[in-house]
C-alpha positions, 0 to 999 in steps of 0.5 A, a space after each residue: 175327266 177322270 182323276 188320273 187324267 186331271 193328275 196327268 193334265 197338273 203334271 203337264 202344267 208343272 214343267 215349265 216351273 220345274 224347269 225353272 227350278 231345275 235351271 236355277 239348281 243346276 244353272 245349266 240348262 241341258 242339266 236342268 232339262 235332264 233332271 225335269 225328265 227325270 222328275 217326270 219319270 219318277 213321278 210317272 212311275 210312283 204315280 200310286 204314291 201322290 196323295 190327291 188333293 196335296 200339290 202335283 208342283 211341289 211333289 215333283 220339286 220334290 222329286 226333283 230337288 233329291 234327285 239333284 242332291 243325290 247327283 251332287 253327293 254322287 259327284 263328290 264321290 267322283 273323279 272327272 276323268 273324260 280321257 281315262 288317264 287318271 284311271 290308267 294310273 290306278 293300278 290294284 294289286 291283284 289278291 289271287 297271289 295272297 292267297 295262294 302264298 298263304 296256302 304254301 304256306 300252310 302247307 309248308 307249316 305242315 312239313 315242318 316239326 311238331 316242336 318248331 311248328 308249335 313254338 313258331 305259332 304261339 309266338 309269331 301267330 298268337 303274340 305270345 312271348 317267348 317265356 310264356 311259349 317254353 311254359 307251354 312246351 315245358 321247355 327253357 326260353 333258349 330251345 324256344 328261341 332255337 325252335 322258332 329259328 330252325 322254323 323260320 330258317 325251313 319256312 324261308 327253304 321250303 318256301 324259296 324266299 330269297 334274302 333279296 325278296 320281300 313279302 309284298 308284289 312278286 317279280 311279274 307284278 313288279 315288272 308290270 307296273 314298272 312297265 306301267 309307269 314308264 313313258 
């Protein structure tokens, strides 16, 4: 008999004892039965890596035993949701529309005066204060403040915001998920 044959022969042997473990793990016995197969195709398909002359068992509870751990974790992670009404619920806030206000507004930077432009970004995109921007520009602090209003006031223009609107989902989205939401 050859030393694979005798391997296959002390897998066989194993089952009913794997089968065991696996009962008492998972204290079902479709579960258990599922993780057995499991093992014995894992350990079919490693076969190169069993050491001979260490036990065929206990590599296999090993084998096992992680897989059991691995559903475990795998499962925490997880919600149980058979009827789907919890997935229904989730709605993710598609990110095309983000980027694609953040293209205008690039585009509607590039409309607006050199002057205002350059105020409008060192102080709302580089954080500076409104001194430390009029030593930039060379300027006193009210033409900065002046500068950065005309700005925001062509941005809000050429971008068509309204007073009512707000930087977050659009009328369409908002629409869908209030349809969504309703019964």
């Amino acid at each position: 008999m050859s030393i694979e044959n005798s391997l296959k022969e002390q897998m066989l042997a194993a089952i009913p004892h794997l089968r065991a473990f696996a009962i008492s793990l998972s204290g079902s016995v479709d579960r258990a039965d599922d993780l057995v197969q499991s093992a014995l195709l894992k350990g079919l398909s490693n076969f190169d890596k069993f050491q001979p002359g260490t036990s065929m068992q206990a590599w296999l509870f090993t084998i096992l035993r992680n897989d059991f751990l691995t559903q475990i974790r795998r499962k925490k992670r997880e919600v149980e949701d058979p009827e789907g009404s919890w997935a229904e619920k989730v709605a993710i806030m598609p990110d095309q529309g983000s980027r694609l206000d953040f293209t205008d507004m690039l585009k509607a930077l590039g409309k607006l005066p050199v002057d205002q432009r350059e105020a409008l970004l060192l102080v709302s995109a580089e954080g500076l204060s409104y001194e430390d921007a009029a030593r930039i520009c060379g300027t006193n602090i009210g033409t900065i403040k002046s500068r950065i209003n005309r700005a925001r006031n062509r941005l809000a223009e050429l971008m068509k915001f309204d007073a009512d609107d707000d930087l977050g989902p659009d009328r369409l989205v908002k629409a869908a998920l209030f349809m969504h939401a309703s019964p």
